[in-house]
Structures are given as C-alpha cells and as structure tokens.
C-alpha positions in Angstrom: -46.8 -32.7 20.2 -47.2 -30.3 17.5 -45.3 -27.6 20.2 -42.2 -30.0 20.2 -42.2 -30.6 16.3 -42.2 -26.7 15.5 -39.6 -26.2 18.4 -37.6 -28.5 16.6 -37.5 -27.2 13.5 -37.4 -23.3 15.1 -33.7 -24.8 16.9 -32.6 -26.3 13.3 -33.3 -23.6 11.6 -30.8 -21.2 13.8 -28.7 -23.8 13.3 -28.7 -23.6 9.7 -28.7 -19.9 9.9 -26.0 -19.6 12.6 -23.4 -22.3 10.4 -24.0 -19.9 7.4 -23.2 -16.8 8.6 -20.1 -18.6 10.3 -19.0 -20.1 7.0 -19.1 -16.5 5.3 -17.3 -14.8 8.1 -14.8 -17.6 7.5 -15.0 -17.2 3.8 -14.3 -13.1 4.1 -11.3 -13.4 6.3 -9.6 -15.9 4.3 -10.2 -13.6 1.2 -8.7 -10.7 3.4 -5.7 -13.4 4.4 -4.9 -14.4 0.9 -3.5 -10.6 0.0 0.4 -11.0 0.4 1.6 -8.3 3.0 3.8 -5.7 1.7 6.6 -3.5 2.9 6.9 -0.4 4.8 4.7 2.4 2.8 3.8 -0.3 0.3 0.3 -1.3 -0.8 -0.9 -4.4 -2.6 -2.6 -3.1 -6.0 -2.8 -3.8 -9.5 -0.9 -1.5 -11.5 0.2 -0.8 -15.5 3.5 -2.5 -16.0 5.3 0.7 -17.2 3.8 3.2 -14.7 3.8 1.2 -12.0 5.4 3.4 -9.8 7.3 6.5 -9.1 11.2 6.2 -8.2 14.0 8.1 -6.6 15.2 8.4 -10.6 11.5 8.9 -11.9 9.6 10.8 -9.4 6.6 11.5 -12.2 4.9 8.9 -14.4 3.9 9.2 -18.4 1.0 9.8 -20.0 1.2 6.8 -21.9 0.5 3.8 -19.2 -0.3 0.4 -20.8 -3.8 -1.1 -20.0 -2.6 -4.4 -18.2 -2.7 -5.0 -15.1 0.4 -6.4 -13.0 -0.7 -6.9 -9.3 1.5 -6.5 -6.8 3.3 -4.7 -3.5 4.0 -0.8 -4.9 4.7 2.4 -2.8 2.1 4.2 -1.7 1.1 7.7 -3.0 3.7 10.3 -2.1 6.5 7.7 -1.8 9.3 6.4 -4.3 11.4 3.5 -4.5 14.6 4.1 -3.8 18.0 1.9 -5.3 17.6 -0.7 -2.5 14.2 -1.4 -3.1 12.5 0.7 -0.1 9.9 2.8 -0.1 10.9 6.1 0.6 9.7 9.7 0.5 11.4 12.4 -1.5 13.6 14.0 1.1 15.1 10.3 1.4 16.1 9.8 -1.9 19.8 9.3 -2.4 20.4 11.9 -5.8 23.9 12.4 -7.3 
C-alpha cells in the first residue's frame, strides 16, 4: 500500500513539474511574440528621441543625445533611412 501511495505522489509530482516548465516555455514565447516586427534592416530597440537614428540627410549622430528612451523599429547599424522611410545603406541613398 505504502508502494502505491508514494507512486502516486512520484506521478503528481512530474505532473506538477512537467505543467510548470510548459507554462514558462509558454510564458517566454509570448514575451518573444509581443516585440512588433520591423522592416527590412530594421531592429526593434529603445533609442534617444533626437539620435535615434542616422539618415540619408544625417549619416552621423550628436554628441548631445537625450536620456529618454523612445522604443521602437530603427535601422540597423550601418544603415540609414532614406526619404521614403526604408532602410537603406549608403551607396542607396538618393543625394542631390
């Protein structure tokens, strides 16, 4: 009898363990599901609202960046945002 009582509680204990390790695995990929997809050579990060990013008419950024935060889909490093809103690298962008 005693066999069958500690067998039980062996299966509801992988039970318990098994549901909690499900439930985090869920938890993780909905975290990694809530981060809005971005563009072509775009990445989702949180960036100063005046040095967000470099553009076609900007290529460089200041010294003088604000410490807020603005999250959001920005060109990745080596690219610049062009006048149509594309991420582009420098060889693309349209100068007059």
């Amino acid at each position: 009898m005693k066999f069958l009582a500690l067998a039980f509680l062996v299966c509801v204990l992988a039970l318990v363990v098994a549901q909690k390790k499900k439930d985090e695995g869920d938890k993780d990929a909905k975290e990694e599901d809530d981060t809005p997809k971005c563009g072509a050579w775009e990445v989702w990060r949180c960036a100063s609202t005046n040095c967000s990013e470099t553009t076609c008419e900007l290529p460089t950024l200041g010294h003088h960046c604000a410490k807020d935060c603005e999250e959001g889909c920005f060109c990745d490093d080596g690219f610049f945002r062009d006048d149509l809103g594309n991420c582009v690298t420098w060889d693309h962008c349209t100068r007059e």
